[in-house]
DRENTORKOL-3810 file (N, C-alpha, C; in nm, 4 decimals):
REM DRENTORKOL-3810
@n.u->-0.0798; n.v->-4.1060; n.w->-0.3672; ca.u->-0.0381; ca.v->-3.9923; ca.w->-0.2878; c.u->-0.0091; c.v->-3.8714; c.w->-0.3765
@n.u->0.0699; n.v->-3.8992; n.w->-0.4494; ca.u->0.1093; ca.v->-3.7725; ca.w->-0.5585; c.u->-0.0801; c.v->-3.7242; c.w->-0.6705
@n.u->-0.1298; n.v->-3.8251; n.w->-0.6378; ca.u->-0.2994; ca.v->-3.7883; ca.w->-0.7110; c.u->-0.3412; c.v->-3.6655; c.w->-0.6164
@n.u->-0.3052; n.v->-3.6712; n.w->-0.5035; ca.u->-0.3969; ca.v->-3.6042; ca.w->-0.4157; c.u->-0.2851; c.v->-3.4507; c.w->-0.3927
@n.u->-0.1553; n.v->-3.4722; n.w->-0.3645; ca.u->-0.0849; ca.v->-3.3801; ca.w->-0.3519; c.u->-0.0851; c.v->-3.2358; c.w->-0.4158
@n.u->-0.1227; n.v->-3.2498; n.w->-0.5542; ca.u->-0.1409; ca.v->-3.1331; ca.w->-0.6384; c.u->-0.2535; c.v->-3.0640; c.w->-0.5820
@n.u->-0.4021; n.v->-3.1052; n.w->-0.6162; ca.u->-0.4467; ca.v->-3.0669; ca.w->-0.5633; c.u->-0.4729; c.v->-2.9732; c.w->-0.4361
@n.u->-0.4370; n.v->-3.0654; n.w->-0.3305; ca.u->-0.4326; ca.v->-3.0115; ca.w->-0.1905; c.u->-0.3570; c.v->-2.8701; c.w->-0.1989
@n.u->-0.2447; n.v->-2.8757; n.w->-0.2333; ca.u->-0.1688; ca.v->-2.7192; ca.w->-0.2843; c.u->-0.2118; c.v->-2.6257; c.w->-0.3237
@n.u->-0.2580; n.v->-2.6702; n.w->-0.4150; ca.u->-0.3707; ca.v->-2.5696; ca.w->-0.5309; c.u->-0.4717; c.v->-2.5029; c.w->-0.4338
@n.u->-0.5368; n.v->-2.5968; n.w->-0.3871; ca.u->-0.6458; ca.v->-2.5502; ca.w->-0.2524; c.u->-0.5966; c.v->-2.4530; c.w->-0.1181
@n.u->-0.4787; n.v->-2.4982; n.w->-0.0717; ca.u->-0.3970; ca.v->-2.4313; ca.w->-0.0568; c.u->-0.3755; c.v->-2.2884; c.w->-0.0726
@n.u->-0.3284; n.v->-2.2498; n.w->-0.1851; ca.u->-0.2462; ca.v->-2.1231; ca.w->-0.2478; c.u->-0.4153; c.v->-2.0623; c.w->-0.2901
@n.u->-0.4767; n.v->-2.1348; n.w->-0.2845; ca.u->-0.6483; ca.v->-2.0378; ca.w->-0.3181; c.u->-0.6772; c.v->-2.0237; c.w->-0.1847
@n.u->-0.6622; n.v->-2.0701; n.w->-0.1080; ca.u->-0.7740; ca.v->-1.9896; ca.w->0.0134; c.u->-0.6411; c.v->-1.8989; c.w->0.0940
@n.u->-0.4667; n.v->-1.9063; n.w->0.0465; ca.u->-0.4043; ca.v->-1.7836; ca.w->0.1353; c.u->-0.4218; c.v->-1.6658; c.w->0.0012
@n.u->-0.4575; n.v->-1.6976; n.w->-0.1409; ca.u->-0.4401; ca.v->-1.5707; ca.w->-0.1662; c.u->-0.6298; c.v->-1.5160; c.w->-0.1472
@n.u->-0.6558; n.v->-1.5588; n.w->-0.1304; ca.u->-0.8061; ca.v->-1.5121; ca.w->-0.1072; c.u->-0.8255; c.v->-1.4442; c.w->0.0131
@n.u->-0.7750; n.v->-1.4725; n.w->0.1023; ca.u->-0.7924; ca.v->-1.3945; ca.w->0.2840; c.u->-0.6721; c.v->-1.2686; c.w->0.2490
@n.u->-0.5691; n.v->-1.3296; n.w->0.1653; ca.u->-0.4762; ca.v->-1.1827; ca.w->0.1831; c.u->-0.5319; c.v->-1.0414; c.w->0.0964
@n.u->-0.6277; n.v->-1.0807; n.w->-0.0255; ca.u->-0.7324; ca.v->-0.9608; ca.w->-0.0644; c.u->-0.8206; c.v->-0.9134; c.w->-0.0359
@n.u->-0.8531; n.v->-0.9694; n.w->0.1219; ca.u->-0.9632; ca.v->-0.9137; ca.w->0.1740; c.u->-0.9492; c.v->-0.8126; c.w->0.2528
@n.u->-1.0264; n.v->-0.6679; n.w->0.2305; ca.u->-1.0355; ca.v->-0.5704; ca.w->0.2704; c.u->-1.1674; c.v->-0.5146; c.w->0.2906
@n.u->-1.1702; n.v->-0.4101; n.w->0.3832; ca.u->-1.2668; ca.v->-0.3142; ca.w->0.4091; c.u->-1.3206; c.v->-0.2327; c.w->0.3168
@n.u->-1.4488; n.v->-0.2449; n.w->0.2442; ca.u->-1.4927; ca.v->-0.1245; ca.w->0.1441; c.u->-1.6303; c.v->-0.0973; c.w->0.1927
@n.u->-1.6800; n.v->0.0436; n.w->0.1548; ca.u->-1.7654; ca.v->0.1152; ca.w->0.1812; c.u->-1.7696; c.v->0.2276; c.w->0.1026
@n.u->-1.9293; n.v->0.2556; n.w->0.0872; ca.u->-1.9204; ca.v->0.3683; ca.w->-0.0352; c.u->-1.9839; c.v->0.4844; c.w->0.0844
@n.u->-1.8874; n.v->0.5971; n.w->0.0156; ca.u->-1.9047; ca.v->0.7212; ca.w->0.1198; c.u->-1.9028; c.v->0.8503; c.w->-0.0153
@n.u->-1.9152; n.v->0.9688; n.w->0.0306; ca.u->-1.9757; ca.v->1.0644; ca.w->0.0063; c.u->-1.9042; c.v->1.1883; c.w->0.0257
@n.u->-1.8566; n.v->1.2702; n.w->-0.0004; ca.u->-1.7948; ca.v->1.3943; ca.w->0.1008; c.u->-1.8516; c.v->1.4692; c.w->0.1561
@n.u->-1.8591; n.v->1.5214; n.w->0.2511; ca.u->-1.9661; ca.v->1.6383; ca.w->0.2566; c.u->-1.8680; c.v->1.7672; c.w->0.3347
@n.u->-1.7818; n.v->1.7720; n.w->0.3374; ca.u->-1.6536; ca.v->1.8869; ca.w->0.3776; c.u->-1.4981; c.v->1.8703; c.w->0.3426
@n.u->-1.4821; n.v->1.9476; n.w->0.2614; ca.u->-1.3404; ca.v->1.9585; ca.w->0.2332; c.u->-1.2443; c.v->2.0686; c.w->0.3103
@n.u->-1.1449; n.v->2.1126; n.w->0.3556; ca.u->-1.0987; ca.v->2.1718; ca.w->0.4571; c.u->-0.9348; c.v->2.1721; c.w->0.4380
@n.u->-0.8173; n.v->2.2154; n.w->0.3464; ca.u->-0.7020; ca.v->2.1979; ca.w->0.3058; c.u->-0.6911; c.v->2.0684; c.w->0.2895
@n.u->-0.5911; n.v->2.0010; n.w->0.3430; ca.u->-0.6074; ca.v->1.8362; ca.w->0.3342; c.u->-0.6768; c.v->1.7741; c.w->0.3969
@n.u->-0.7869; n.v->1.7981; n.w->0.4521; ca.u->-0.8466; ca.v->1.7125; ca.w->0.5547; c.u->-1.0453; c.v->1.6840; c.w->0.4577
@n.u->-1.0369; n.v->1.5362; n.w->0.4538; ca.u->-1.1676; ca.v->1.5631; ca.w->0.4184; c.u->-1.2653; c.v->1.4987; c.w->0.5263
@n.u->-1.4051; n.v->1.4894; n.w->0.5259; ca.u->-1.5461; ca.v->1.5000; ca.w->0.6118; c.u->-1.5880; c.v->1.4000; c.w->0.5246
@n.u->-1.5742; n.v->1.1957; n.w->0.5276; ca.u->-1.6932; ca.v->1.1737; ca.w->0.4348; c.u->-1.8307; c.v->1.1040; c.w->0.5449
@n.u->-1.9041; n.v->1.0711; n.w->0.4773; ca.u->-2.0742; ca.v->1.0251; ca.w->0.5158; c.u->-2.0676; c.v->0.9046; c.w->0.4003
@n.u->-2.0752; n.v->0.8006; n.w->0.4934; ca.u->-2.0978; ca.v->0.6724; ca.w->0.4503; c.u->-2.2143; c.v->0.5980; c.w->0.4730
@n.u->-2.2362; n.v->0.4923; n.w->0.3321; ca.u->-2.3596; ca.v->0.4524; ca.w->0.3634; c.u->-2.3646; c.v->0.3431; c.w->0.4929
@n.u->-2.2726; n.v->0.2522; n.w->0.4844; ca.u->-2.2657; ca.v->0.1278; ca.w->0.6058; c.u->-2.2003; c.v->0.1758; c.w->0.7257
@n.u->-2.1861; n.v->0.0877; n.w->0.8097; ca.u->-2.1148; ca.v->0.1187; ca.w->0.9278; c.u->-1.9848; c.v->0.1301; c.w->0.9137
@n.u->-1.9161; n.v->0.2414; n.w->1.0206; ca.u->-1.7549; ca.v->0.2651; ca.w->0.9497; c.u->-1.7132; c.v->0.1698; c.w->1.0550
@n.u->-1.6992; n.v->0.0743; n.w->1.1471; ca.u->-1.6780; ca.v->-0.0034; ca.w->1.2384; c.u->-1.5577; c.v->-0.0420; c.w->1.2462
@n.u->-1.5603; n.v->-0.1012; n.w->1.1025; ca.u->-1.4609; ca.v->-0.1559; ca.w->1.0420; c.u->-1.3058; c.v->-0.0458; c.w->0.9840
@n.u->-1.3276; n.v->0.0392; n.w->1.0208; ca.u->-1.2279; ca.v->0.1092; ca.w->1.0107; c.u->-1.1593; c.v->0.2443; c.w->1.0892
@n.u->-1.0733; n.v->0.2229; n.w->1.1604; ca.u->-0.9950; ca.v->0.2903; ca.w->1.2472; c.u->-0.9274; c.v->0.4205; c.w->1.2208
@n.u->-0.9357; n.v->0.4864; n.w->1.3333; ca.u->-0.8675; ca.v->0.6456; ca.w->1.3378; c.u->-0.7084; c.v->0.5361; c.w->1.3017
@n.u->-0.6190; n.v->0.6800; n.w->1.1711; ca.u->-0.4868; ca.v->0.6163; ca.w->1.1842; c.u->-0.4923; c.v->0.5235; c.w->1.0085
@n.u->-0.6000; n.v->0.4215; n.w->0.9899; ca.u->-0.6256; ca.v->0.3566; ca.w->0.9076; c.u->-0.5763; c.v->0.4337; c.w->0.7667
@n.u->-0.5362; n.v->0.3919; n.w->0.7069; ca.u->-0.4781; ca.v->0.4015; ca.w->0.5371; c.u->-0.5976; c.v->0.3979; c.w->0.4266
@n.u->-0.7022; n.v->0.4654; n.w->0.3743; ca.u->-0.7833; ca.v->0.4470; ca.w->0.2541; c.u->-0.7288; c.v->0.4632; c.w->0.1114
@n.u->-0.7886; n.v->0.3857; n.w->0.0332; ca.u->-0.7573; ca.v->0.4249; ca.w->-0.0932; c.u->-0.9018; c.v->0.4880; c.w->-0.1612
@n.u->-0.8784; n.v->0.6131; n.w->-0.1925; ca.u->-1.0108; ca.v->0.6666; ca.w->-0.2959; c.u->-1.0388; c.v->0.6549; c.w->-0.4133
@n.u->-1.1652; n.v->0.5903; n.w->-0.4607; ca.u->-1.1974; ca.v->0.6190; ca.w->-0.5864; c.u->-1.2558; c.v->0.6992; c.w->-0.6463
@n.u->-1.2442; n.v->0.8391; n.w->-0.7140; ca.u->-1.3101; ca.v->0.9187; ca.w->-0.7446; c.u->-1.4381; c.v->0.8461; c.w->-0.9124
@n.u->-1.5721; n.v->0.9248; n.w->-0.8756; ca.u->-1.6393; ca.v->0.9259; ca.w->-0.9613; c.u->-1.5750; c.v->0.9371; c.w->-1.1223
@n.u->-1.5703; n.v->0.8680; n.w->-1.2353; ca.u->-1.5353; ca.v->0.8962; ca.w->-1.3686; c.u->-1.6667; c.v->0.9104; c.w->-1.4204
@n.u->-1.5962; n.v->1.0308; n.w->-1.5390; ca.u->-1.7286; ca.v->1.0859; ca.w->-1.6042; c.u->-1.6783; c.v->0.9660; c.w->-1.7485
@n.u->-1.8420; n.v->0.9195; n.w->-1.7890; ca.u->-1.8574; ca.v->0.8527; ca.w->-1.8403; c.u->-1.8034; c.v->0.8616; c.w->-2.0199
@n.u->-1.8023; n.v->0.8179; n.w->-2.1026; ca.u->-1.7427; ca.v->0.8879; ca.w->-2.2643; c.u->-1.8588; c.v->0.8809; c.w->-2.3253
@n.u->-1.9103; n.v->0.9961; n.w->-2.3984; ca.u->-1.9748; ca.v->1.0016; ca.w->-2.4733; c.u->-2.0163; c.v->0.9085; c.w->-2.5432
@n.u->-2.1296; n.v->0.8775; n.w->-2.6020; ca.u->-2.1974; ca.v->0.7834; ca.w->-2.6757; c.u->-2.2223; c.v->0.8193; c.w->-2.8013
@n.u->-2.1210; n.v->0.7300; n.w->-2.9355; ca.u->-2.1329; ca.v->0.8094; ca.w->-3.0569; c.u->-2.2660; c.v->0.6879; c.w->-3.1323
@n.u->-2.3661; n.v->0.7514; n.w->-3.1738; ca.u->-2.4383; ca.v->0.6699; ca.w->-3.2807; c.u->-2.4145; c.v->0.6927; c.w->-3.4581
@n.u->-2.5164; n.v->0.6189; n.w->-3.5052; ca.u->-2.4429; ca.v->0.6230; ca.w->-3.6324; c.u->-2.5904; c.v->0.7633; c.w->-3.6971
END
């Protein structure tokens, strides 16, 4: 019993922290900025996400230079 117990837990604590990081992503675009309000154009369906809804943005990083010898 105690062979199997660990396990099972383990299995467990992996599939609640796995459903609790699952979120909505989609890559979008801006195409109007307007004081605080922005306009984006996404490639997939926004379906999945609601007037009201909370985003987090990732802006584009410019890449670092490439030093050779």
């Amino acid at each position: 019993m105690k062979k199997l117990t660990g396990p099972a837990i383990l299995i467990l604590c992996l599939l609640f922290v796995s459903v609790g990081a699952y979120g909505a992503s989609n890559k979008c675009r801006v195409v109007e900025v307007e004081e605080k309000k922005l306009l984006l154009e996404c490639e997939r369906d926004t379906s999945q996400f609601k007037t009201g809804d909370q985003v987090k943005i990732k802006s584009m990083r410019k890449s670092a230079a490439v030093e050779g010898c």
